[in-house]
Structures are given as C-alpha cells and as structure tokens.
C-alpha positions as CSV (number, residue, x, y, z in Angstrom):
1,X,14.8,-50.6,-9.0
2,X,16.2,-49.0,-6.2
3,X,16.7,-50.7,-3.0
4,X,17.0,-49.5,1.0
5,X,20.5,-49.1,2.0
6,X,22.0,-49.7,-1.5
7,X,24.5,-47.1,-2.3
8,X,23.0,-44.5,-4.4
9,X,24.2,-40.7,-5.6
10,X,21.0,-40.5,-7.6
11,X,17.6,-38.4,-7.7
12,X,14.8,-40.1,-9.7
13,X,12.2,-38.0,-10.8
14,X,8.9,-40.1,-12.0
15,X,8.6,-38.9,-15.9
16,X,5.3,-41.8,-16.9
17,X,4.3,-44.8,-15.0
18,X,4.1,-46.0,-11.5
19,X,6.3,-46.8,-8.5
20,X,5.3,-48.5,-5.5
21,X,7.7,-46.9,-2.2
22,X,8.6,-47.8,1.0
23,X,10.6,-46.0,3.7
24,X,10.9,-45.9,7.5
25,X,7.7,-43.5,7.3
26,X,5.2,-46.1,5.8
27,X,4.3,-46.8,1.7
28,X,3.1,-44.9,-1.1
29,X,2.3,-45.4,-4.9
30,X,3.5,-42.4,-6.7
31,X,3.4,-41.3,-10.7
32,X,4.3,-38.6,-12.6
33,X,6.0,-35.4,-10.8
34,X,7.1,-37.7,-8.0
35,X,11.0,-37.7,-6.9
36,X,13.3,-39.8,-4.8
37,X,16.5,-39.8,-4.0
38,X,16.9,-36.1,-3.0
39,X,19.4,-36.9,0.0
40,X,21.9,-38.8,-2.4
41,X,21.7,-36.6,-5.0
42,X,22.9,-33.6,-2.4
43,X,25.3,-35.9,-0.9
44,X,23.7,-35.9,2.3
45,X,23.3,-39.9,2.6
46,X,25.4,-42.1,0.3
47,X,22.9,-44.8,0.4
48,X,19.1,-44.9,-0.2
49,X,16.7,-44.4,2.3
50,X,13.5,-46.0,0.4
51,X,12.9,-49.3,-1.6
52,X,11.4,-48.3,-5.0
53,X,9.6,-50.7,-7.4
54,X,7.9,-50.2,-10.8
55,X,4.0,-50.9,-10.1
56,X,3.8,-50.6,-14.0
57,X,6.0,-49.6,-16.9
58,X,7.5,-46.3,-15.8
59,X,9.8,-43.6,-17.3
60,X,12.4,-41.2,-15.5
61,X,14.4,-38.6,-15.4
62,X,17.6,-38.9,-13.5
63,X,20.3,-36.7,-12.1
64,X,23.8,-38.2,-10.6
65,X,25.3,-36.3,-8.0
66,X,28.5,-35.3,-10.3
67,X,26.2,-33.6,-12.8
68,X,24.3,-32.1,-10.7
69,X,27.6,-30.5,-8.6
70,X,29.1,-29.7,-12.2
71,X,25.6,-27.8,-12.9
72,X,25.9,-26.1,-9.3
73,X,29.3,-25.9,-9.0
74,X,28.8,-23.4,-5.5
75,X,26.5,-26.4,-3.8
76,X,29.5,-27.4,-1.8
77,X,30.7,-24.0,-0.3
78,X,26.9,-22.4,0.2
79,X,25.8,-25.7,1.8
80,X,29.3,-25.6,4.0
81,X,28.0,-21.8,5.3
82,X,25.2,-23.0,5.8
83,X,25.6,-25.6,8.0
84,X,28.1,-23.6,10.3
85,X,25.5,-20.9,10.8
C-alpha cells in the first residue's frame, strides 16, 4: 500500500480493517483511529517514512497535501514563524 521512501504527500487515517507497519522504530498492527503519513501530508518529508500493508481488508480516509493546504490556507506562513522562532 504504501511503501518506505516512495514519494508520498498523503495522510492515511485507518477508517475499518487492519494494517501491518514498519518504520525505522520497529513494527506495529494498527486498526481503526490509526494514521500515517502525518509528515507528507504537512510537507515536511516528500517521501514516506514507513511501509504499510493491509493485514486484512481495510478502509481509509485520506487527505492530499493540496487539500489539506486549500483547507488551511495559513499552514505555510504560521509554520514559516514558527520555525524562525
């Protein structure tokens, strides 16, 4: 599904189902409520940091990084301040 260092500009956010993850930290199985993805969907890594896999037949809510700037349109400039303090 998703795959370490692919590029990615998406948050996943487990709606129903399973997903086995890996990442630099170790793995986890994760359902419902779970997320990924957090850094490419802020723009903050343009490629994904974890390998994600369906453990079962799974359902999700996603959010692209242009819809999600459209939504916030002042992400850029408060994360900009924010990084200079």
């Amino acid at each position: 599904m998703v795959g370490r260092g692919r590029p990615s500009s998406t948050l996943y956010i487990v709606r129903a189902g399973r997903v086995e993850t890996s990442y630099d930290g170790g793995e986890r199985l994760v359902g419902a409520g779970a997320s990924f993805g957090e850094l490419c969907v802020l723009g903050l890594s343009t490629v994904s940091l974890v390998d994600a896999t369906c453990a079962v037949q799974s359902d999700f809510f996603f959010i692209h990084r242009d819809r999600f700037l459209n939504a916030f349109p002042t992400y850029r400039r408060s994360w900009r301040r924010w990084r200079r303090a």
